[in-house]
mmCIF file as gemmi writes it, N, C-alpha and C atoms, coordinates in Angstrom:
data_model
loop_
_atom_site.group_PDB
_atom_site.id
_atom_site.type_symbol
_atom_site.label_atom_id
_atom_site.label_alt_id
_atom_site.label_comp_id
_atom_site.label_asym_id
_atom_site.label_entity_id
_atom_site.label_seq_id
_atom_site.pdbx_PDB_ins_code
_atom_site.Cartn_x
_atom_site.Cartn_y
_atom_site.Cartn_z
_atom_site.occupancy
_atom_site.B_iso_or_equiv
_atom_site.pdbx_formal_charge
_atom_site.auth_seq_id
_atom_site.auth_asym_id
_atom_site.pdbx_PDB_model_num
ATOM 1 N N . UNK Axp A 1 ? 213.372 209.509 50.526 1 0 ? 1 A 1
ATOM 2 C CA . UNK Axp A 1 ? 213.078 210.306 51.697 1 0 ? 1 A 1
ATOM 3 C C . UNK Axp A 1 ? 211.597 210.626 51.782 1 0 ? 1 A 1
ATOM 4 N N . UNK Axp A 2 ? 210.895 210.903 50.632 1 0 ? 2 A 1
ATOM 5 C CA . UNK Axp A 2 ? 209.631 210.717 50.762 1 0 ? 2 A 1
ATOM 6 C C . UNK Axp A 2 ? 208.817 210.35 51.329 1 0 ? 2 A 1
ATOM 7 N N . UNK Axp A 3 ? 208.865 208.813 51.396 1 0 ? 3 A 1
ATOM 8 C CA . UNK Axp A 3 ? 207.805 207.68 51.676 1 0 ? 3 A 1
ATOM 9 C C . UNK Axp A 3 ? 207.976 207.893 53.565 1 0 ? 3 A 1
ATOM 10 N N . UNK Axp A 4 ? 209.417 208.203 53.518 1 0 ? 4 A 1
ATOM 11 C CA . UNK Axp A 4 ? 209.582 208.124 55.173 1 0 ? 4 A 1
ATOM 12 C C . UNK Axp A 4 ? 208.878 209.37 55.924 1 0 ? 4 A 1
ATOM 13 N N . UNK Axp A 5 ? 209.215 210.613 55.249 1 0 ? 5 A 1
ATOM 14 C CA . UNK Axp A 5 ? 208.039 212.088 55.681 1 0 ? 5 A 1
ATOM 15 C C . UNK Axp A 5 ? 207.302 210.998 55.685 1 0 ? 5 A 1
ATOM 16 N N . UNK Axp A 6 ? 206.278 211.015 54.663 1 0 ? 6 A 1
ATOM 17 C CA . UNK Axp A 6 ? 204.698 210.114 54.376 1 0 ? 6 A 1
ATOM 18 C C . UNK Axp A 6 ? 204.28 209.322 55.868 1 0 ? 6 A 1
ATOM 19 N N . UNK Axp A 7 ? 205.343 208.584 56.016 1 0 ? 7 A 1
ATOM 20 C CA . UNK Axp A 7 ? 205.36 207.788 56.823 1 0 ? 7 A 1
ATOM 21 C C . UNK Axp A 7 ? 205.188 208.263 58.621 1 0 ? 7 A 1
ATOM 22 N N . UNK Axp A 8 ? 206.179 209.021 58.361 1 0 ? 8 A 1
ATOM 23 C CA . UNK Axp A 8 ? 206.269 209.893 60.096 1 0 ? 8 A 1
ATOM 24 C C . UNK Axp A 8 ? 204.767 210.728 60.225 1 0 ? 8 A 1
ATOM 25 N N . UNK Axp A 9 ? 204.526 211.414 58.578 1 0 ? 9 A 1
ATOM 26 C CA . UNK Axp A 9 ? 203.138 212.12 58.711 1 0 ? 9 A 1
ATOM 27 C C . UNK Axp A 9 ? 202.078 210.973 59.367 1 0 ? 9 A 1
ATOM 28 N N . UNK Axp A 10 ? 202.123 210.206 58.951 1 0 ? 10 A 1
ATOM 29 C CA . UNK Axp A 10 ? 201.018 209.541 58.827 1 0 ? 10 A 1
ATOM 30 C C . UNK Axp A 10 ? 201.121 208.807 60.338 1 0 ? 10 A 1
ATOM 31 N N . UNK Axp A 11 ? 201.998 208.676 60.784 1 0 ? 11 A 1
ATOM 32 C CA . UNK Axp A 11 ? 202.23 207.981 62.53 1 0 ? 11 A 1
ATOM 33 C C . UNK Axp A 11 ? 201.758 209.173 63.307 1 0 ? 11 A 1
ATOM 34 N N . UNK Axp A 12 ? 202.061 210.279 63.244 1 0 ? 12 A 1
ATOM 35 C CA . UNK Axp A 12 ? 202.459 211.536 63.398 1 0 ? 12 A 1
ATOM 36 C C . UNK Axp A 12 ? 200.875 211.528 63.996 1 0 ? 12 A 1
ATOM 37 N N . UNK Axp A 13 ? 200.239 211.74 62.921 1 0 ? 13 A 1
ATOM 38 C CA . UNK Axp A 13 ? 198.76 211.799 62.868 1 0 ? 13 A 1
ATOM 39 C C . UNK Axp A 13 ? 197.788 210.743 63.936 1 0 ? 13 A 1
ATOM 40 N N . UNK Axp A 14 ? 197.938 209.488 63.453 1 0 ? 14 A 1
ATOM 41 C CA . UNK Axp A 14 ? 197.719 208.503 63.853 1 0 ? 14 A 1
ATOM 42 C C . UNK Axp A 14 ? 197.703 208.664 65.848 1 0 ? 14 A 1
ATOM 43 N N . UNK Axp A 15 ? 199.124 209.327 66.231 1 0 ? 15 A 1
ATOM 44 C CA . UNK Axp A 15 ? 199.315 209.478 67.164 1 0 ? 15 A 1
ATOM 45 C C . UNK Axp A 15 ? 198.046 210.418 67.646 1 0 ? 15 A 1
ATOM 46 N N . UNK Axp A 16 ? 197.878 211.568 67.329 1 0 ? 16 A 1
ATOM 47 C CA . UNK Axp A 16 ? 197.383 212.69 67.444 1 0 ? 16 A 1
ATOM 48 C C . UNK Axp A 16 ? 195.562 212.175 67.41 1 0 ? 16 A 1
ATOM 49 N N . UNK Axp A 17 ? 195.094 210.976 66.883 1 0 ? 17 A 1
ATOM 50 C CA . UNK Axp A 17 ? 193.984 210.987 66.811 1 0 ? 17 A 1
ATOM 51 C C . UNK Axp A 17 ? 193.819 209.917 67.949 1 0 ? 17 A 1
ATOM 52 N N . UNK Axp A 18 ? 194.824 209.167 68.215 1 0 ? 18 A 1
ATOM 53 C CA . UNK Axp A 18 ? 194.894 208.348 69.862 1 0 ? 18 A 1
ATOM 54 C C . UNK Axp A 18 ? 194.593 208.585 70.651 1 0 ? 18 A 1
ATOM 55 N N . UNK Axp A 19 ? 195.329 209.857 70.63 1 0 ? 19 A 1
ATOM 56 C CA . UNK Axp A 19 ? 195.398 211.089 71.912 1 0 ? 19 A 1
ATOM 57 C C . UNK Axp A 19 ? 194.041 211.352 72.118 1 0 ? 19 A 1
ATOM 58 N N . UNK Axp A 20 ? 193.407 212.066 70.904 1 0 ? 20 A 1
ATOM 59 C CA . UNK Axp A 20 ? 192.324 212.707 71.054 1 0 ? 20 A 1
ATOM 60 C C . UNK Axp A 20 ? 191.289 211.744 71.696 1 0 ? 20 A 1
ATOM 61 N N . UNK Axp A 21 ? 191.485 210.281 71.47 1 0 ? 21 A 1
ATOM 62 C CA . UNK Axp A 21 ? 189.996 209.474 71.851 1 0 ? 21 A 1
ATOM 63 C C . UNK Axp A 21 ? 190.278 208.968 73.085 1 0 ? 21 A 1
ATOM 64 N N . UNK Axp A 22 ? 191.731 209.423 73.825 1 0 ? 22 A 1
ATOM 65 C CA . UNK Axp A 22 ? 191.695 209.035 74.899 1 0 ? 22 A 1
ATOM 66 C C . UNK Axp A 22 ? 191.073 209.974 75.921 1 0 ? 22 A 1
ATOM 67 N N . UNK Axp A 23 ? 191.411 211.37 75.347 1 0 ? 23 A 1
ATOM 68 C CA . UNK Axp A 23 ? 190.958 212.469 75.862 1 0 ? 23 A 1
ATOM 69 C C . UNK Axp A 23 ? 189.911 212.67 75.999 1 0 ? 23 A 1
ATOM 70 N N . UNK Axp A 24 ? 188.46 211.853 74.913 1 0 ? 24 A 1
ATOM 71 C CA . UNK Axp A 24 ? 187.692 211.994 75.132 1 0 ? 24 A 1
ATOM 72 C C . UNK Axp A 24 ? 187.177 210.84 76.166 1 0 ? 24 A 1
ATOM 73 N N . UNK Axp A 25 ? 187.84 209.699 76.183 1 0 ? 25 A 1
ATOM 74 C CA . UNK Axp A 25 ? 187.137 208.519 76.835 1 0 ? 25 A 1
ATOM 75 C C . UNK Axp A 25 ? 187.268 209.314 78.477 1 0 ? 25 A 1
ATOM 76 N N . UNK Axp A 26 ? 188.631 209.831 78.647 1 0 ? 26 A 1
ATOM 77 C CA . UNK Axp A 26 ? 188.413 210.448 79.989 1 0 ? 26 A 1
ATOM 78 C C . UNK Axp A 26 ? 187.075 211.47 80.479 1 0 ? 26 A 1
ATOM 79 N N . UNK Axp A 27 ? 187.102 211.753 79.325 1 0 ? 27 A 1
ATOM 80 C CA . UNK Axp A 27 ? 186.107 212.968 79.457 1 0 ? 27 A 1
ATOM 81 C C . UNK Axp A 27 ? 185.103 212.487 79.73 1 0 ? 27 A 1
ATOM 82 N N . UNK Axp A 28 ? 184.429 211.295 79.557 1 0 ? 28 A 1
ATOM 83 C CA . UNK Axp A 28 ? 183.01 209.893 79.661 1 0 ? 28 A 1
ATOM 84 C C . UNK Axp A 28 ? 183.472 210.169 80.731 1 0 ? 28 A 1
ATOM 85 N N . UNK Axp A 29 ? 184.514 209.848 81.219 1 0 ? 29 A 1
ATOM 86 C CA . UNK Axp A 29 ? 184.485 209.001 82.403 1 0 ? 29 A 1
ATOM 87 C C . UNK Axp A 29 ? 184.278 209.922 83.444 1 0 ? 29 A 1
ATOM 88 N N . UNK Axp A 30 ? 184.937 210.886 83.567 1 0 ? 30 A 1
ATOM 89 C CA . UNK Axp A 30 ? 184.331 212.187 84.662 1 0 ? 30 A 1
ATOM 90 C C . UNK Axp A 30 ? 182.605 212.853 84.055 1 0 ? 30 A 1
ATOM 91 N N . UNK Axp A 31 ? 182.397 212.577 83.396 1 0 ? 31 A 1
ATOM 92 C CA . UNK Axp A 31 ? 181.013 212.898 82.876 1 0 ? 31 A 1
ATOM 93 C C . UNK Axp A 31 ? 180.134 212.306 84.13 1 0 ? 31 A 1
ATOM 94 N N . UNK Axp A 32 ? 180.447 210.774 83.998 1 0 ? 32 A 1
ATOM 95 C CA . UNK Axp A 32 ? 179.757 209.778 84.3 1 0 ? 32 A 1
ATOM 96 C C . UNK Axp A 32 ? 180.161 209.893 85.601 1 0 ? 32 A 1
ATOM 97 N N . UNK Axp A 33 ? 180.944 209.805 86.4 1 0 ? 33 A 1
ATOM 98 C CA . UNK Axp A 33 ? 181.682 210.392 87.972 1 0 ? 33 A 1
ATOM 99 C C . UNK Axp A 33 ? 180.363 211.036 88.403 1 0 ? 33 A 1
ATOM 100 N N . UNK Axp A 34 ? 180.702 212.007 87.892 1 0 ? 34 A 1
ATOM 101 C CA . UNK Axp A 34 ? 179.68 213.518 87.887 1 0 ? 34 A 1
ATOM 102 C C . UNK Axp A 34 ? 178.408 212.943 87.982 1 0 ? 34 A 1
ATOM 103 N N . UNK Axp A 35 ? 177.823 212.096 87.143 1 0 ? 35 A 1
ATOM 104 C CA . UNK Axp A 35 ? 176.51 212.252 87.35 1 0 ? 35 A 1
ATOM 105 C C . UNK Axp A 35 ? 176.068 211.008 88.686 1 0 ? 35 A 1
ATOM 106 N N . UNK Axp A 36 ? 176.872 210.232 88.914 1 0 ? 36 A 1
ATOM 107 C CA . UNK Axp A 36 ? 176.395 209.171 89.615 1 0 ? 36 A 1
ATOM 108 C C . UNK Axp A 36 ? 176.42 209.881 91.017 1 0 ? 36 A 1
ATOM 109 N N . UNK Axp A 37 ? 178.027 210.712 91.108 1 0 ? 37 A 1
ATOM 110 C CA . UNK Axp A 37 ? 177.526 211.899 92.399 1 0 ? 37 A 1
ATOM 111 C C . UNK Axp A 37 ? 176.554 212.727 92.534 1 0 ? 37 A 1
ATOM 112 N N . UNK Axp A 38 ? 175.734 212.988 91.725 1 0 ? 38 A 1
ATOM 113 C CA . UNK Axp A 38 ? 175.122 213.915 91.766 1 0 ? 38 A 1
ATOM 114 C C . UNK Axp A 38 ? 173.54 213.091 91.942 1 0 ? 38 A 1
ATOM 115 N N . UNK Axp A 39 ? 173.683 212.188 91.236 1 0 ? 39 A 1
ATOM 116 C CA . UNK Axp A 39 ? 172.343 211.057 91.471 1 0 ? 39 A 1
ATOM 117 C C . UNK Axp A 39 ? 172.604 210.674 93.079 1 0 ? 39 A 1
ATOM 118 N N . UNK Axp A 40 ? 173.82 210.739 93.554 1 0 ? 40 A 1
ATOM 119 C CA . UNK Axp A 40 ? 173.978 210.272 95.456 1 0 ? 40 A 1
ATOM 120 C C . UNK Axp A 40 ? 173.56 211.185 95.732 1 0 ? 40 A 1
ATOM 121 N N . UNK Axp A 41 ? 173.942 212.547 95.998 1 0 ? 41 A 1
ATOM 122 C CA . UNK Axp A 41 ? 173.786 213.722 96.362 1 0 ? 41 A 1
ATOM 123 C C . UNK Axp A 41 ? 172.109 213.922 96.544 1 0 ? 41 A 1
ATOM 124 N N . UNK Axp A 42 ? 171.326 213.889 95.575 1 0 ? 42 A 1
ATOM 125 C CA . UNK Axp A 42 ? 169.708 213.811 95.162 1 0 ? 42 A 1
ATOM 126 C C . UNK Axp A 42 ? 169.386 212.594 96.662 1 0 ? 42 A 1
ATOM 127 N N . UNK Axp A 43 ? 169.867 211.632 96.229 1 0 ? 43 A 1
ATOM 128 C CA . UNK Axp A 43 ? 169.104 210.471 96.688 1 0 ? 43 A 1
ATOM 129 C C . UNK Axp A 43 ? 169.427 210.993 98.381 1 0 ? 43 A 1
ATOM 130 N N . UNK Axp A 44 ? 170.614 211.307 98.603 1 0 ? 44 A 1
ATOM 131 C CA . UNK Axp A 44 ? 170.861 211.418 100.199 1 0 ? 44 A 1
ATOM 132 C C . UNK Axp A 44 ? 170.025 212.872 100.673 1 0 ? 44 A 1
ATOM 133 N N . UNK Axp A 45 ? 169.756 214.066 99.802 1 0 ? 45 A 1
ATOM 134 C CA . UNK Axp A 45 ? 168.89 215.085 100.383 1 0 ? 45 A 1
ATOM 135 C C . UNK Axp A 45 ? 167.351 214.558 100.415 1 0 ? 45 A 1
ATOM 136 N N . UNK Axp A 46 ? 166.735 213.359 99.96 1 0 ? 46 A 1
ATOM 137 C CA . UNK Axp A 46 ? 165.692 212.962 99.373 1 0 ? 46 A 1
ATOM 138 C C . UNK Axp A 46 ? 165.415 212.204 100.807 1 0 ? 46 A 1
ATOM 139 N N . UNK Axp A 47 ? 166.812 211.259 101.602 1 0 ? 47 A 1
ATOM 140 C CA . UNK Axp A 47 ? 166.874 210.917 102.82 1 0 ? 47 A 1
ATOM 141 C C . UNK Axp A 47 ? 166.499 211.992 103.622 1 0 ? 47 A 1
ATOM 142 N N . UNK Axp A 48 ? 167.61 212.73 103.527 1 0 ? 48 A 1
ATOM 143 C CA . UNK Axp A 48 ? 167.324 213.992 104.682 1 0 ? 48 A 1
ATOM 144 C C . UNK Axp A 48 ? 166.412 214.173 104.827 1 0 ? 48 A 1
ATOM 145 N N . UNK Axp A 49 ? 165.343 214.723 103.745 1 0 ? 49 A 1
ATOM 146 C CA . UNK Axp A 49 ? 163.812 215.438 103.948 1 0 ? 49 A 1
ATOM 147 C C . UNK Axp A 49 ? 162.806 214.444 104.07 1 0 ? 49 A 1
ATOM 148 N N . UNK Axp A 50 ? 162.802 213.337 103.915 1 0 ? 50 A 1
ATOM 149 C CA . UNK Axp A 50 ? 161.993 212.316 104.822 1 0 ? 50 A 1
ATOM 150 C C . UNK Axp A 50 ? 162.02 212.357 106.163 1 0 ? 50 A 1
ATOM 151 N N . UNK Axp A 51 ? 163.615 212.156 106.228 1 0 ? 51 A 1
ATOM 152 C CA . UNK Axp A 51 ? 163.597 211.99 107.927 1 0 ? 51 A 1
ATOM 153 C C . UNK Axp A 51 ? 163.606 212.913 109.003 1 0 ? 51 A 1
ATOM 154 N N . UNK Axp A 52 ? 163.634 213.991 108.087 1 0 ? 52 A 1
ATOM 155 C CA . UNK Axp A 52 ? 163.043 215.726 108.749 1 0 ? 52 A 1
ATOM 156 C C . UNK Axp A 52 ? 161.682 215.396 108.753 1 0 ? 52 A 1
ATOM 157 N N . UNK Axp A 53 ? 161.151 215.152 107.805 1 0 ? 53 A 1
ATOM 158 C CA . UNK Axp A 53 ? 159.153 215.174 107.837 1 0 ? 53 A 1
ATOM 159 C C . UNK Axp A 53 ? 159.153 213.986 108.786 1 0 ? 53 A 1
ATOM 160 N N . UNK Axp A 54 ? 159.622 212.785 109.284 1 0 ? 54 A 1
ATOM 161 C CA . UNK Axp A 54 ? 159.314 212.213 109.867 1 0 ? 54 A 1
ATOM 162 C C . UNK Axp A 54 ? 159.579 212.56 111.33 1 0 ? 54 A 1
ATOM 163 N N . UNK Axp A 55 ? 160.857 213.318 111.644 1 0 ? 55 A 1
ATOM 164 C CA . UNK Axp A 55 ? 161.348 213.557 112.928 1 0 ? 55 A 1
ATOM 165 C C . UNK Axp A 55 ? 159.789 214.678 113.236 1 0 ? 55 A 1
ATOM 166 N N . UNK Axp A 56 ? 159.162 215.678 112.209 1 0 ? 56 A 1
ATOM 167 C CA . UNK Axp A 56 ? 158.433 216.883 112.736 1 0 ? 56 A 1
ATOM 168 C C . UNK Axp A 56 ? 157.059 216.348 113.267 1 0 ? 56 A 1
ATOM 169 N N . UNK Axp A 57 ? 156.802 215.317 112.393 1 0 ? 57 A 1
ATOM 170 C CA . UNK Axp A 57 ? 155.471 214.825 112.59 1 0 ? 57 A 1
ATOM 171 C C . UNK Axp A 57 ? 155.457 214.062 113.933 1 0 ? 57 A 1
ATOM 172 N N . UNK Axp A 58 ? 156.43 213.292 114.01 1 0 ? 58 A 1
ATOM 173 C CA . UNK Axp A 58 ? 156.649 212.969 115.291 1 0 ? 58 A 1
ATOM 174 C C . UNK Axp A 58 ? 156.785 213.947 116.953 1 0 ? 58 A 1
ATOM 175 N N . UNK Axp A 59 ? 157.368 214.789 116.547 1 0 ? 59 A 1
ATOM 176 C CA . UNK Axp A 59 ? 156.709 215.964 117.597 1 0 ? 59 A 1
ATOM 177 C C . UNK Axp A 59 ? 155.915 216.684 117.792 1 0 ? 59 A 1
ATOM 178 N N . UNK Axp A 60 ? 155.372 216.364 116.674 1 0 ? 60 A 1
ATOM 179 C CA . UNK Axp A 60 ? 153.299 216.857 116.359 1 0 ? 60 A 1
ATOM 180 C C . UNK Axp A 60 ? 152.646 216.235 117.131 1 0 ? 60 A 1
ATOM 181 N N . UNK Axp A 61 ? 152.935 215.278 117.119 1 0 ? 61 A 1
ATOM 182 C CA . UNK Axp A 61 ? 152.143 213.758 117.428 1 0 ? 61 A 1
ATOM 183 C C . UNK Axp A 61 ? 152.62 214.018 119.347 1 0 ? 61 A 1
ATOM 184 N N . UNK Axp A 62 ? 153.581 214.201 119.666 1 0 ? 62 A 1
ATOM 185 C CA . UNK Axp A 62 ? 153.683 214.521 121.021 1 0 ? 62 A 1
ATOM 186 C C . UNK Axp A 62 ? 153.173 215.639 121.501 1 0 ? 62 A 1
ATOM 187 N N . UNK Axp A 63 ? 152.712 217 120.662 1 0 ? 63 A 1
ATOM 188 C CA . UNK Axp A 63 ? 152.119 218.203 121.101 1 0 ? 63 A 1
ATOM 189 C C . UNK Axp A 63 ? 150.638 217.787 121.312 1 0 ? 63 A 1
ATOM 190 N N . UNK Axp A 64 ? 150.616 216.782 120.758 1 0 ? 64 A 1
ATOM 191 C CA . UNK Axp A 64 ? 148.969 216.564 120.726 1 0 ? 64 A 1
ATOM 192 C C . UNK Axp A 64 ? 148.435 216.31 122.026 1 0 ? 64 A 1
């Protein structure tokens, strides 16, 4: 009966450290979600405020 505890321990475990690296690979993976939105997010306000400075200057340019 031994070897079989031993045995279940040791699957038991095995299981439990599966788990854990899947848990973490998810965890990459919304990490990485996260940052590529957040690199869009940057890049599209980076749009915006160009094409604000470009829309203002352009009605500068007509006050003139």
């Amino acid at each position: 009966m031994g070897i079989f505890d031993d045995a279940k321990e040791t699957i038991g475990e095995a299981a439990k450290q599966a788990g854990r690296a899947v848990d973490d690979a998810v965890d990459r993976v919304k990490d990485k979600a996260d940052e590529v939105k957040a690199e869009a997010d940057v890049k599209k306000a980076e749009a915006e405020r160009d094409s604000v400075k470009k829309r203002n200057e352009a009605k500068e340019d007509l006050r003139d």
